[in-house]
Biopython code that builds the backbone (N, CA, C, O; Angstrom):
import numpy as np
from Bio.PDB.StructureBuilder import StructureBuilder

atoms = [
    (1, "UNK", "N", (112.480, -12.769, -87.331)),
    (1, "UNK", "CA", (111.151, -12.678, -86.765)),
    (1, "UNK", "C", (111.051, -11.435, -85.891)),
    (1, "UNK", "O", (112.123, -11.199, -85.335)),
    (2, "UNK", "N", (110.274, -10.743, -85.662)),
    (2, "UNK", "CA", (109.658, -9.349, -85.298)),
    (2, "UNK", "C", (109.117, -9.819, -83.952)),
    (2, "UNK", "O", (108.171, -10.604, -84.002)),
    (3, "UNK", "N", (109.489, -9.526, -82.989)),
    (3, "UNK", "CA", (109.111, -9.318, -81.528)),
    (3, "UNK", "C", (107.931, -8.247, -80.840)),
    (3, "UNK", "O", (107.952, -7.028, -80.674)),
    (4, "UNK", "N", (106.943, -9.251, -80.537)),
    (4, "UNK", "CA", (105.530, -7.897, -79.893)),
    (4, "UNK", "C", (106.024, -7.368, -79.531)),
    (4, "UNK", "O", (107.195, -7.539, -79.193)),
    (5, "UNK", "N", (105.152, -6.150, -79.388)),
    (5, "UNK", "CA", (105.202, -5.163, -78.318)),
    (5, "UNK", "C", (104.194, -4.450, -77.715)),
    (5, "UNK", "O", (103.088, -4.335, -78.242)),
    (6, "UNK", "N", (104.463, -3.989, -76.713)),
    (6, "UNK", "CA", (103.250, -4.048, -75.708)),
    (6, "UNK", "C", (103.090, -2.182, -76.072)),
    (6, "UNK", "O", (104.083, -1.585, -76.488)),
    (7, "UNK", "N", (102.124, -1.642, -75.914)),
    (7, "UNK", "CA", (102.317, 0.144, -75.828)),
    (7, "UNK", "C", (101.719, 0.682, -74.508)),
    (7, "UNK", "O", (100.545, 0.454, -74.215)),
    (8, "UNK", "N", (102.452, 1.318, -73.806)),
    (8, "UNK", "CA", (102.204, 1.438, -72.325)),
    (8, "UNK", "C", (101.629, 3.228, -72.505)),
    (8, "UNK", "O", (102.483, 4.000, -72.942)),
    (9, "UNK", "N", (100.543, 3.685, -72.245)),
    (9, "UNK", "CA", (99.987, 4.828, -72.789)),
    (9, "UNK", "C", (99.606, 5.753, -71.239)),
    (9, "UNK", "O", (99.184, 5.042, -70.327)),
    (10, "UNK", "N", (99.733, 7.160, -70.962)),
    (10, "UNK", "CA", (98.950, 7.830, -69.659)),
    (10, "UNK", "C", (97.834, 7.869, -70.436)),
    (10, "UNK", "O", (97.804, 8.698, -71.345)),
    (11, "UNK", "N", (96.797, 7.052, -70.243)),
    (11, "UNK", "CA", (95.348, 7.724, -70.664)),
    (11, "UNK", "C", (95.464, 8.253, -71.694)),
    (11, "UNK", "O", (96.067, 7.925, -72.715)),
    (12, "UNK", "N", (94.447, 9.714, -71.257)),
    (12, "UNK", "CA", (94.131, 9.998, -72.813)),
    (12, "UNK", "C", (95.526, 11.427, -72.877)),
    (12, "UNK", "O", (95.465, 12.318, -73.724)),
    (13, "UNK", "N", (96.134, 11.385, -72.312)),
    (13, "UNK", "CA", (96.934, 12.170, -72.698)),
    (13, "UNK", "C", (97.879, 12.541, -73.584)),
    (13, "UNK", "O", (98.536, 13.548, -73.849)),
    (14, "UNK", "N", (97.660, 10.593, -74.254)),
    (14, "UNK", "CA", (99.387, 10.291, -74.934)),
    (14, "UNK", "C", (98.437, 10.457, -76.067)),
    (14, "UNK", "O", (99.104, 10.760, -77.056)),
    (15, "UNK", "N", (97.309, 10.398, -76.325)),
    (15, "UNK", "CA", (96.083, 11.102, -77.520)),
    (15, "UNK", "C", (96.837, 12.633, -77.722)),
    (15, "UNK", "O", (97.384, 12.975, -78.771)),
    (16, "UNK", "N", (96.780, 13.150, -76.962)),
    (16, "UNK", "CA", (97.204, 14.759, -77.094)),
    (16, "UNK", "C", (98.165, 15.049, -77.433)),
    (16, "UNK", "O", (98.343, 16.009, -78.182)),
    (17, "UNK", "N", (99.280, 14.146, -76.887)),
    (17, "UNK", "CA", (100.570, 14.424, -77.100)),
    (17, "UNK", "C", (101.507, 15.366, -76.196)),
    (17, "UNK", "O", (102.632, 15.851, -76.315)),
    (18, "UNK", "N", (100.695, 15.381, -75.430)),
    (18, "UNK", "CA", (101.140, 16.197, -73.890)),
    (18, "UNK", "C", (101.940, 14.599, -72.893)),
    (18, "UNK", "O", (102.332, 14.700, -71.730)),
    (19, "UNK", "N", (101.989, 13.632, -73.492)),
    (19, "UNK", "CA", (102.798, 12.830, -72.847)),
    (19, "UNK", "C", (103.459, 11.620, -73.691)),
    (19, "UNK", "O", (102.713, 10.878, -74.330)),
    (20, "UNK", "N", (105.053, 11.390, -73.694)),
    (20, "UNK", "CA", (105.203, 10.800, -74.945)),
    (20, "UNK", "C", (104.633, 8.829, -74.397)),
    (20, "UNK", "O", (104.342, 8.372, -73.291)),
    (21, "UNK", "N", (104.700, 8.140, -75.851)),
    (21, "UNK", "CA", (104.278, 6.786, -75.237)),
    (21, "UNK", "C", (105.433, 6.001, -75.195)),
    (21, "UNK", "O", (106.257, 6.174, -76.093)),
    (22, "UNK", "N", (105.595, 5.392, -74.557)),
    (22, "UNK", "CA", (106.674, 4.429, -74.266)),
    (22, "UNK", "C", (106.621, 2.923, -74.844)),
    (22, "UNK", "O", (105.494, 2.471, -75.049)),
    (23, "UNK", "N", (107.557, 2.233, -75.083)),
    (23, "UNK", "CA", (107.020, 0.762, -75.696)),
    (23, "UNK", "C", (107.696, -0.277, -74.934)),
    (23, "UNK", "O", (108.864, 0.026, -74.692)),
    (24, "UNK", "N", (107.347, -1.353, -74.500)),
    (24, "UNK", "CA", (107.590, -2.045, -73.598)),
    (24, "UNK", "C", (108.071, -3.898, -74.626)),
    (24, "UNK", "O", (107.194, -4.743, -74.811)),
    (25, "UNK", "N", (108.565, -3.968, -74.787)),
    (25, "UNK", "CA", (108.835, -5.147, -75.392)),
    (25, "UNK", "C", (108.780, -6.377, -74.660)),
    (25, "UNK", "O", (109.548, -6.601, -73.724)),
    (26, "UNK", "N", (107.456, -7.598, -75.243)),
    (26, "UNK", "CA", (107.121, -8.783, -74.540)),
    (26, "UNK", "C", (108.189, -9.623, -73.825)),
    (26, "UNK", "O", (109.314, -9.557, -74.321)),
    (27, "UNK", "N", (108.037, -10.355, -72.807)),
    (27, "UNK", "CA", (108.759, -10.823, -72.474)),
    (27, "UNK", "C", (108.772, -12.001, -73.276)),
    (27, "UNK", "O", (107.766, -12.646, -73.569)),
    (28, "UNK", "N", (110.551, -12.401, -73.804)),
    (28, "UNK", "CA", (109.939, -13.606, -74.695)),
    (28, "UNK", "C", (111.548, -14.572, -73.902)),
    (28, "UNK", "O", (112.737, -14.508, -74.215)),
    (29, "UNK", "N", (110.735, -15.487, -72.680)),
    (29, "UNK", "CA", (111.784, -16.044, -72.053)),
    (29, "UNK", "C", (110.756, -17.359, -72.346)),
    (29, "UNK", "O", (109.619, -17.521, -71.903)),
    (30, "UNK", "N", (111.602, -18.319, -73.317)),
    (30, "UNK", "CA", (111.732, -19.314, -73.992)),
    (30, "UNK", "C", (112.095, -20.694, -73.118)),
    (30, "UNK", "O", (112.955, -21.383, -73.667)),
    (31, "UNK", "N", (111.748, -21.046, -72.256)),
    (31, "UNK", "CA", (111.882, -22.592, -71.703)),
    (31, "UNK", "C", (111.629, -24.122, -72.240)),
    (31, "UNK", "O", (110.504, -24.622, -72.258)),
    (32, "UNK", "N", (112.740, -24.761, -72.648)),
    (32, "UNK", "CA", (112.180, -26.137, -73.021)),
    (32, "UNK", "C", (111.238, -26.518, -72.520)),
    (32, "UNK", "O", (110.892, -25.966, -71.476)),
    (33, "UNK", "N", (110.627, -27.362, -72.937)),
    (33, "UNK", "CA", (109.283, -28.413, -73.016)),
    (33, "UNK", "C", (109.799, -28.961, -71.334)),
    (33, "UNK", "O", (110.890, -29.402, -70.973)),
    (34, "UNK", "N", (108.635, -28.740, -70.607)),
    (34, "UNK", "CA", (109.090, -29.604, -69.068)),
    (34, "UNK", "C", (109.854, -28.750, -68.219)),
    (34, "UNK", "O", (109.930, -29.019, -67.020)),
    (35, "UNK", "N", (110.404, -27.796, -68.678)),
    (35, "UNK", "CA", (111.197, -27.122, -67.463)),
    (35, "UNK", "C", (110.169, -26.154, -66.901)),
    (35, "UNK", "O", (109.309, -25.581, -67.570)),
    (36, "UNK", "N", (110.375, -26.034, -65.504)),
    (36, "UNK", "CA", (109.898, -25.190, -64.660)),
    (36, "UNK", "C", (110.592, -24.351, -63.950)),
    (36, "UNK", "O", (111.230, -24.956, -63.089)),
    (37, "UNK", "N", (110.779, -23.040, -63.924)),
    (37, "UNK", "CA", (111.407, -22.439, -62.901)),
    (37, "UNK", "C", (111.221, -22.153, -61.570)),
    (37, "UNK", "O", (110.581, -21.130, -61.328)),
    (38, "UNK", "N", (111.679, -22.894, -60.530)),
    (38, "UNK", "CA", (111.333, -22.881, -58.921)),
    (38, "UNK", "C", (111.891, -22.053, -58.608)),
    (38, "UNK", "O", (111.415, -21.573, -57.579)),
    (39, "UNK", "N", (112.788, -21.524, -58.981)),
    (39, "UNK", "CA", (113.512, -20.501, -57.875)),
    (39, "UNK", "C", (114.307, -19.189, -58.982)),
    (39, "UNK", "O", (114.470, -19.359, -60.190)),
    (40, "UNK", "N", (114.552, -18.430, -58.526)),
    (40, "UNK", "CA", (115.475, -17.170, -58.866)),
    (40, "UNK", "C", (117.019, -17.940, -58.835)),
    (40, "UNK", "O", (117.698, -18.323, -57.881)),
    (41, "UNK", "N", (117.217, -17.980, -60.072)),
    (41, "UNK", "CA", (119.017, -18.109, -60.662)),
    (41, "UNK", "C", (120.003, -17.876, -58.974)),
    (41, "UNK", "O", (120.835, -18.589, -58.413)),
    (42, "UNK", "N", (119.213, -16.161, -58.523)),
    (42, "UNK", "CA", (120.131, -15.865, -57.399)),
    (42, "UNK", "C", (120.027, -16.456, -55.939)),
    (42, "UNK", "O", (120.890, -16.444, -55.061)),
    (43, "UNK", "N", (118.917, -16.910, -55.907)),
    (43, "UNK", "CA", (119.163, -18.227, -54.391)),
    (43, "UNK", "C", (119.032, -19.582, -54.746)),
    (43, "UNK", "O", (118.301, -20.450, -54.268)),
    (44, "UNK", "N", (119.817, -19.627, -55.616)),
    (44, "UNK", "CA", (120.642, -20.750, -55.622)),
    (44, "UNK", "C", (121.747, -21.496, -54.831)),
    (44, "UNK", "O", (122.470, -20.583, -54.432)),
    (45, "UNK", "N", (122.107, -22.316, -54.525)),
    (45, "UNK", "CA", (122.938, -22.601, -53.434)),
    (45, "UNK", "C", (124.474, -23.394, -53.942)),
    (45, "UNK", "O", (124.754, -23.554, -55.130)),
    (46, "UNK", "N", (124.918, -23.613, -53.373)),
    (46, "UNK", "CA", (126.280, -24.677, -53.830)),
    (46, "UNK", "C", (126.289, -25.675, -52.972)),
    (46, "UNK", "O", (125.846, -25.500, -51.837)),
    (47, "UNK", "N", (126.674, -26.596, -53.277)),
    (47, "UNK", "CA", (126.574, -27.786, -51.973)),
    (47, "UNK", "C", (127.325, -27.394, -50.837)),
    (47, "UNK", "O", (127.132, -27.822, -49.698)),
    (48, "UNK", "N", (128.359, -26.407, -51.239)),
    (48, "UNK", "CA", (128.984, -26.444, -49.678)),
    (48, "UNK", "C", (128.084, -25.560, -49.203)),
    (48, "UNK", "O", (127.873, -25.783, -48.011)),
    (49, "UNK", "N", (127.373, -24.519, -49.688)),
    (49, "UNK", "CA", (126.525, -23.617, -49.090)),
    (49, "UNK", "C", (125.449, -24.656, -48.491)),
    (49, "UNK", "O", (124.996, -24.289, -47.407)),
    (50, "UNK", "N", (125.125, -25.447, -48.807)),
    (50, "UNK", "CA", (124.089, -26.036, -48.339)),
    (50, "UNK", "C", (124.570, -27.172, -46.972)),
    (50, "UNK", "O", (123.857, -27.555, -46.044)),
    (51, "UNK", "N", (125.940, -27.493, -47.242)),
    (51, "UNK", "CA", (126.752, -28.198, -45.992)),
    (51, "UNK", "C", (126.517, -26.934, -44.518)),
    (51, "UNK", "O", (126.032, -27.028, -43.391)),
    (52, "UNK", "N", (127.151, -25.843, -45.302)),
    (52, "UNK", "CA", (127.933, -24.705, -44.083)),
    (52, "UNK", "C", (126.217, -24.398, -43.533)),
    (52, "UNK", "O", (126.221, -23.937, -42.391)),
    (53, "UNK", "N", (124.775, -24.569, -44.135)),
    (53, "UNK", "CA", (123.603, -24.168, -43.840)),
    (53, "UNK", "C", (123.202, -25.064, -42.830)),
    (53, "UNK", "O", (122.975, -24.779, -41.654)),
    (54, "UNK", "N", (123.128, -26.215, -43.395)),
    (54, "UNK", "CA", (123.018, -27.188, -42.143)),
    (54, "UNK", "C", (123.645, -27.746, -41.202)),
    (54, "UNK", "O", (123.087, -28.518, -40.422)),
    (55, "UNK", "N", (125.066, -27.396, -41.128)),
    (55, "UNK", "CA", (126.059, -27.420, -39.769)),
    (55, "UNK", "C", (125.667, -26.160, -39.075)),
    (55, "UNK", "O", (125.495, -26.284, -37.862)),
    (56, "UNK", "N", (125.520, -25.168, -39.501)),
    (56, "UNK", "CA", (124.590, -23.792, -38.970)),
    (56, "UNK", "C", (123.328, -24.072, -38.335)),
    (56, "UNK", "O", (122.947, -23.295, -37.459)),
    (57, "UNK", "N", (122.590, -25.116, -38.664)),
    (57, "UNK", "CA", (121.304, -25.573, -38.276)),
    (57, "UNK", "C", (121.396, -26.470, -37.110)),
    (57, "UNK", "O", (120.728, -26.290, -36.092)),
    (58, "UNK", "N", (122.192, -27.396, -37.263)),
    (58, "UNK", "CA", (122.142, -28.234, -36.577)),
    (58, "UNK", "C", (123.500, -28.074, -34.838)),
    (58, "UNK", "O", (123.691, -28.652, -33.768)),
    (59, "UNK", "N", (124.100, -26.828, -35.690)),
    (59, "UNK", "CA", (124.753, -26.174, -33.947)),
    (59, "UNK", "C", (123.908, -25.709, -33.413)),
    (59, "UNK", "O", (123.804, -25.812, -32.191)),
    (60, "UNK", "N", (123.032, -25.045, -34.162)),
    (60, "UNK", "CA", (121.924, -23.677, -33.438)),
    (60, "UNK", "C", (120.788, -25.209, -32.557)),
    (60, "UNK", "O", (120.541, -24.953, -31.378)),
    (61, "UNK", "N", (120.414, -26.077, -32.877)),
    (61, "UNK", "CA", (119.469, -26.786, -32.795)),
    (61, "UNK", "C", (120.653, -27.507, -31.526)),
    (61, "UNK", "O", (120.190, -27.117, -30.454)),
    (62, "UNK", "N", (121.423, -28.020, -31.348)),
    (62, "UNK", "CA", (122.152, -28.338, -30.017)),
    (62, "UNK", "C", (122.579, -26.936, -29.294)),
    (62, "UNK", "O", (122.784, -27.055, -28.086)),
    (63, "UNK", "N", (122.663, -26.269, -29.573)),
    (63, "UNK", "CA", (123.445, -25.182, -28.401)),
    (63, "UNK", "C", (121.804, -25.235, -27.814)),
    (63, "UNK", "O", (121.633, -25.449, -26.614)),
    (64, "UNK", "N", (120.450, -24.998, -28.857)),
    (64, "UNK", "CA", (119.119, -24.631, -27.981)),
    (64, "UNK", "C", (119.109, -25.681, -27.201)),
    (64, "UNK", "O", (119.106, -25.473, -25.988)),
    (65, "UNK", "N", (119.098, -27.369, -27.809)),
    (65, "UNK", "CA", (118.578, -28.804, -26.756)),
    (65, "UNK", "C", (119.707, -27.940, -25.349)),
    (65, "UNK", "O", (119.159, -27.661, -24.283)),
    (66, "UNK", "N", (120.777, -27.710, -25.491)),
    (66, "UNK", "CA", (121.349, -27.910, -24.068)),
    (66, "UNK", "C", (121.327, -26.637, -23.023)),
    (66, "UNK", "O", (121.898, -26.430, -21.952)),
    (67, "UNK", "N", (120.535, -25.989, -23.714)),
    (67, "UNK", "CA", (120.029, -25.283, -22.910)),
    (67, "UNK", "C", (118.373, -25.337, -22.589)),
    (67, "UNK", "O", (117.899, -24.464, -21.861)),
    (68, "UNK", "N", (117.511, -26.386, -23.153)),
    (68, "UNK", "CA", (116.511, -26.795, -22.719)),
    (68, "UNK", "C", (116.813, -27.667, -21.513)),
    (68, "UNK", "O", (116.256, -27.548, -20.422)),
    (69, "UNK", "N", (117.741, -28.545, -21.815)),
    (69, "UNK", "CA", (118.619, -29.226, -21.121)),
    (69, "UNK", "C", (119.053, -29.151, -19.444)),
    (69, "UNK", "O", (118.976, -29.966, -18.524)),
    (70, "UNK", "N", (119.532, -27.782, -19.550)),
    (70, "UNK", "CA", (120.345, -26.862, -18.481)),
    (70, "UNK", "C", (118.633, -26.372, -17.557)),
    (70, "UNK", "O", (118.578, -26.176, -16.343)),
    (71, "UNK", "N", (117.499, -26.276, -18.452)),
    (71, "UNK", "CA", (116.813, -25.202, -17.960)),
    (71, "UNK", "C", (116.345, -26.498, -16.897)),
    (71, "UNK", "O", (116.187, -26.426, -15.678)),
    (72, "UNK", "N", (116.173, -27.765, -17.844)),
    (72, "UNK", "CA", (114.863, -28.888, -16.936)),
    (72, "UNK", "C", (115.840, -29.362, -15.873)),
    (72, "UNK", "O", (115.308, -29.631, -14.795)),
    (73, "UNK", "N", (116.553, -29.448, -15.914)),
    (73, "UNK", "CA", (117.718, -29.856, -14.486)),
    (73, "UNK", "C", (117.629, -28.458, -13.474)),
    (73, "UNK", "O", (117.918, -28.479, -12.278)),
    (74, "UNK", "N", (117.314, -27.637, -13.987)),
    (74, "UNK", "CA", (117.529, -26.844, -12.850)),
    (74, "UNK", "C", (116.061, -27.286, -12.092)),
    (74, "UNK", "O", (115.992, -27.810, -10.980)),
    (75, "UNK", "N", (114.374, -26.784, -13.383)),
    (75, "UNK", "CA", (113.539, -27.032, -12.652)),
    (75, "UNK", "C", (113.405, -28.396, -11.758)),
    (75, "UNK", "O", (112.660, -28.340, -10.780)),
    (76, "UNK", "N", (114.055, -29.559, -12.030)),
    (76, "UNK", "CA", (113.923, -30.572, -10.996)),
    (76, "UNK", "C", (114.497, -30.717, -10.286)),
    (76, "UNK", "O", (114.139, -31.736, -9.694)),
    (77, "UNK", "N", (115.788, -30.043, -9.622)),
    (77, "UNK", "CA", (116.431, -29.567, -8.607)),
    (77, "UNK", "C", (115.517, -28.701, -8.111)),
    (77, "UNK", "O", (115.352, -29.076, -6.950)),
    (78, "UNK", "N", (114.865, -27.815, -8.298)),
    (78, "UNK", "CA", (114.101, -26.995, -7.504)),
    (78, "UNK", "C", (112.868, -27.993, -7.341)),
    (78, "UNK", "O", (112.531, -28.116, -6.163)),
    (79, "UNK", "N", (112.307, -28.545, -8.022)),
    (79, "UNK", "CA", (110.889, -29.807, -7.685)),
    (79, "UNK", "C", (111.195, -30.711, -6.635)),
    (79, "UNK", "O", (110.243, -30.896, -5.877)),
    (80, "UNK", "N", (112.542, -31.513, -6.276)),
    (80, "UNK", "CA", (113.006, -32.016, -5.598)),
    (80, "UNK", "C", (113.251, -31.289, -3.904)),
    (80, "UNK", "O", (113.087, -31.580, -2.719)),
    (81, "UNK", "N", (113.680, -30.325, -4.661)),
    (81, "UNK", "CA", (113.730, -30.093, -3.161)),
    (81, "UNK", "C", (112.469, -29.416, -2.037)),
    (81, "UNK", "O", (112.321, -29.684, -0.845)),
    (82, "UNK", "N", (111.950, -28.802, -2.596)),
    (82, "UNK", "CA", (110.606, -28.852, -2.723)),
    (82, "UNK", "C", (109.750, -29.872, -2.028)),
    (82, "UNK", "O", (109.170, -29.807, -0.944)),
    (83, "UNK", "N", (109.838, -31.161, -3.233)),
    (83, "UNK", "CA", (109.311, -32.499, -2.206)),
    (83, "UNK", "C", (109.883, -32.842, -0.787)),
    (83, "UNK", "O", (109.291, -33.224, 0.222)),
    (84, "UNK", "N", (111.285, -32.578, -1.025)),
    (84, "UNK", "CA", (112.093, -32.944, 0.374)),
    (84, "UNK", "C", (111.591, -32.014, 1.650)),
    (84, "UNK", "O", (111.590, -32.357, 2.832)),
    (85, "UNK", "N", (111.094, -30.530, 1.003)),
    (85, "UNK", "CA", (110.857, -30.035, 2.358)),
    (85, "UNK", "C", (109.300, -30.223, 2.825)),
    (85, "UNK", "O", (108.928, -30.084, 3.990)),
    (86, "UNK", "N", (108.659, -30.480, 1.991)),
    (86, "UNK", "CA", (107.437, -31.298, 1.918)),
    (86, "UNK", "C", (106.887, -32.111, 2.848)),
    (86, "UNK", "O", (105.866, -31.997, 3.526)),
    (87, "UNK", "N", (108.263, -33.501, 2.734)),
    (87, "UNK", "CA", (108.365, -34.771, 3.493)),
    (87, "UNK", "C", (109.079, -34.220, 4.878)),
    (87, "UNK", "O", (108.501, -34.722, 5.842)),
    (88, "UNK", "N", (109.937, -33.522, 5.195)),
    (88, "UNK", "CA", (110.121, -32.838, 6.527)),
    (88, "UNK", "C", (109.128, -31.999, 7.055)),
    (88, "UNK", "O", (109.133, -32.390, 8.222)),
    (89, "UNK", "N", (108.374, -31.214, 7.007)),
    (89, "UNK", "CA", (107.208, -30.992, 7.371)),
    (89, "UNK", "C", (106.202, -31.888, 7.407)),
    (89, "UNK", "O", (105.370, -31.425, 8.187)),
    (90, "UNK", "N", (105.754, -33.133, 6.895)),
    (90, "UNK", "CA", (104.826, -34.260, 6.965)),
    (90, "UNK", "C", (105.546, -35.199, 7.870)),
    (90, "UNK", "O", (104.944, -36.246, 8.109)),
    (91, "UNK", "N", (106.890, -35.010, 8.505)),
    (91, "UNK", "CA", (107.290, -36.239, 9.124)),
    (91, "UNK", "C", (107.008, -35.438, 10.691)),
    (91, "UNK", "O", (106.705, -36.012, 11.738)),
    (92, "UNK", "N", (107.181, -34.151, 10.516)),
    (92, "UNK", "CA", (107.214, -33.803, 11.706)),
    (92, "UNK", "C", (105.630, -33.724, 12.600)),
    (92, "UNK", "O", (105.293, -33.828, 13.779)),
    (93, "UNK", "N", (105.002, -33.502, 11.414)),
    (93, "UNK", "CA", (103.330, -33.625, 11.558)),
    (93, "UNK", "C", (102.906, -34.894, 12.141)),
    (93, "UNK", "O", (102.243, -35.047, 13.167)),
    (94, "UNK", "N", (103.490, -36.010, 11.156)),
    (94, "UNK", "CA", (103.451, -37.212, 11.388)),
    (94, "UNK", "C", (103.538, -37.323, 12.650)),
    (94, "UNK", "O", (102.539, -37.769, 13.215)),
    (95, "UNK", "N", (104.581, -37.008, 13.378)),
    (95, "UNK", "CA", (105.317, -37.324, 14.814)),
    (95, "UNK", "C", (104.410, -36.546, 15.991)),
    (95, "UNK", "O", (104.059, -36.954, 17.098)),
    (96, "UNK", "N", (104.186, -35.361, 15.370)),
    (96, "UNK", "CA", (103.073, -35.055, 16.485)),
    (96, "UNK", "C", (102.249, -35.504, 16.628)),
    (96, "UNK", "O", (102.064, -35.643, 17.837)),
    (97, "UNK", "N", (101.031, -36.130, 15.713)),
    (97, "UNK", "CA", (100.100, -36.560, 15.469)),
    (97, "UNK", "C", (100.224, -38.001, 16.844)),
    (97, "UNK", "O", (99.749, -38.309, 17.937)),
    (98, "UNK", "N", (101.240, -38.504, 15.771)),
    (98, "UNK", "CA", (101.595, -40.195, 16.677)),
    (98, "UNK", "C", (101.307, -39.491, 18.502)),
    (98, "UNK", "O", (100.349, -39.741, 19.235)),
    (99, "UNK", "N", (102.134, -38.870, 18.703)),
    (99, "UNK", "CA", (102.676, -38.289, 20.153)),
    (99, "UNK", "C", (100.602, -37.661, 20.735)),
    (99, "UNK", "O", (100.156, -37.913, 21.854)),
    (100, "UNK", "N", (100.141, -37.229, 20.113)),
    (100, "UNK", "CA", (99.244, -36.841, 20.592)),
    (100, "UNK", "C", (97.956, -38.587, 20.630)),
    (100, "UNK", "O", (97.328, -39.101, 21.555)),
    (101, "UNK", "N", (98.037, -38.802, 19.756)),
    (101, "UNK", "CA", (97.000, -40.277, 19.713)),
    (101, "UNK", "C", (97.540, -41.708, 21.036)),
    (101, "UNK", "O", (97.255, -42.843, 21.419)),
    (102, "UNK", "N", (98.454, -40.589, 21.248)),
    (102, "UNK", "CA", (99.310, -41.888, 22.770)),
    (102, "UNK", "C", (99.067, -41.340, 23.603)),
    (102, "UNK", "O", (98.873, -42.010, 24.617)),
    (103, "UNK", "N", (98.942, -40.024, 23.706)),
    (103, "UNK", "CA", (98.014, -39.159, 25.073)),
    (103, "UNK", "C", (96.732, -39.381, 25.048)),
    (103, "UNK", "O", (96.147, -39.073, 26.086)),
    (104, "UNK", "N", (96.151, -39.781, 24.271)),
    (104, "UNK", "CA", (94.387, -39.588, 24.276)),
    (104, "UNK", "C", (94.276, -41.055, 24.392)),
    (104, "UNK", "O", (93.127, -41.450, 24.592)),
    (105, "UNK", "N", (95.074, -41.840, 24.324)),
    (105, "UNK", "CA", (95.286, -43.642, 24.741)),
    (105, "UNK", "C", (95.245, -43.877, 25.861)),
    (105, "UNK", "O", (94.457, -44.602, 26.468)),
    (106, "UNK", "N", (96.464, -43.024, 26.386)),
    (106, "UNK", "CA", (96.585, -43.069, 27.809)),
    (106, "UNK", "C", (95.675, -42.324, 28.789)),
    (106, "UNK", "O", (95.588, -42.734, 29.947)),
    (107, "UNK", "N", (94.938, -41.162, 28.345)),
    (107, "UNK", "CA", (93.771, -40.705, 28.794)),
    (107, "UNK", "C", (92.379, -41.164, 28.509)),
    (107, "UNK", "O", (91.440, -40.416, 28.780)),
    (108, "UNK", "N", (92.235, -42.005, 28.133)),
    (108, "UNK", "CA", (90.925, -42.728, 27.317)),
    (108, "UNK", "C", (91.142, -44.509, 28.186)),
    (108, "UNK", "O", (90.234, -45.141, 28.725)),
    (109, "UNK", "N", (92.215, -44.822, 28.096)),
    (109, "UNK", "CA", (92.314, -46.324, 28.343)),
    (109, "UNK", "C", (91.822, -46.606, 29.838)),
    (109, "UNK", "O", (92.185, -45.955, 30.817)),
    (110, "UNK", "N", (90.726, -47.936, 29.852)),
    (110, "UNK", "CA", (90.630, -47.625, 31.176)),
    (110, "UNK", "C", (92.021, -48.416, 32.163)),
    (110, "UNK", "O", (92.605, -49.432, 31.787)),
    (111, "UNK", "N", (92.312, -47.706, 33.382)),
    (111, "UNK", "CA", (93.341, -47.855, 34.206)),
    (111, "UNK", "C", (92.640, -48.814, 35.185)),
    (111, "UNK", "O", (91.559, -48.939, 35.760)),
    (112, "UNK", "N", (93.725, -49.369, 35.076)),
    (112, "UNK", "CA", (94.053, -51.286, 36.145)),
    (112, "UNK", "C", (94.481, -50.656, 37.442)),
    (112, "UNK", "O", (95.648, -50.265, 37.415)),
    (113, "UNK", "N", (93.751, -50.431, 38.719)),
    (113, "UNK", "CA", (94.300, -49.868, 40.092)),
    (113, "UNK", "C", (95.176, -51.115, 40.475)),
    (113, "UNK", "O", (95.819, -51.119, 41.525)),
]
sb = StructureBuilder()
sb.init_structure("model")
sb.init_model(0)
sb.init_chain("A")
sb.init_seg("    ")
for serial, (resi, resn, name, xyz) in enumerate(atoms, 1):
    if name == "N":
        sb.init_residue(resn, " ", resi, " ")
    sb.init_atom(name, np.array(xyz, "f"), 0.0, 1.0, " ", f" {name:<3s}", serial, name[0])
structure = sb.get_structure()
């Protein structure tokens, strides 16, 4: 059986003969009934390639958690303390406050001669 062929021409040049024509032969890639080709022959994988891919995945995916890890412990060490100096400044407020509402008690209350 005799295989198409395609004739790949420059315009009108290959008329003239000022350019030769080239012939391109059809592609005749033959697939059983039902097959589909998903991928290129060359990324193809091997199972261990596909083991060594996802132990690769799944270090990269823990080394990141523990350093998400590392990052949120630090920010709540810094949130914490934070609150703590927070509550030392509100206790001390607190205490003045008290200390002043016992002067204006004792200056306000009427006095028993």
């Amino acid at each position: 059986m005799q295989k198409p062929v395609m004739a790949v021409t420059g315009d009108e040049t290959a008329a003239t003969g000022d350019m030769p024509t080239y012939q391109i032969p059809a592609p005749t890639t033959a697939l059983p009934q039902g097959v589909v080709m998903a991928a290129s022959p060359g990324s193809l994988h091997s199972p261990q390639q596909l083991a060594e891919e996802a132990t690769r995945k799944r270090e990269l995916r823990l080394m990141k958690n523990r350093e998400a890890a590392k990052e949120c412990r630090r920010r709540k060490k810094e949130y914490v303390k934070c609150l703590e100096s927070r509550v030392a400044v509100l206790e001390v407020q607190n205490k003045k406050l008290i200390e002043e509402l016992e002067t204006l008690k004792d200056i306000c209350s009427p006095k028993a001669d």
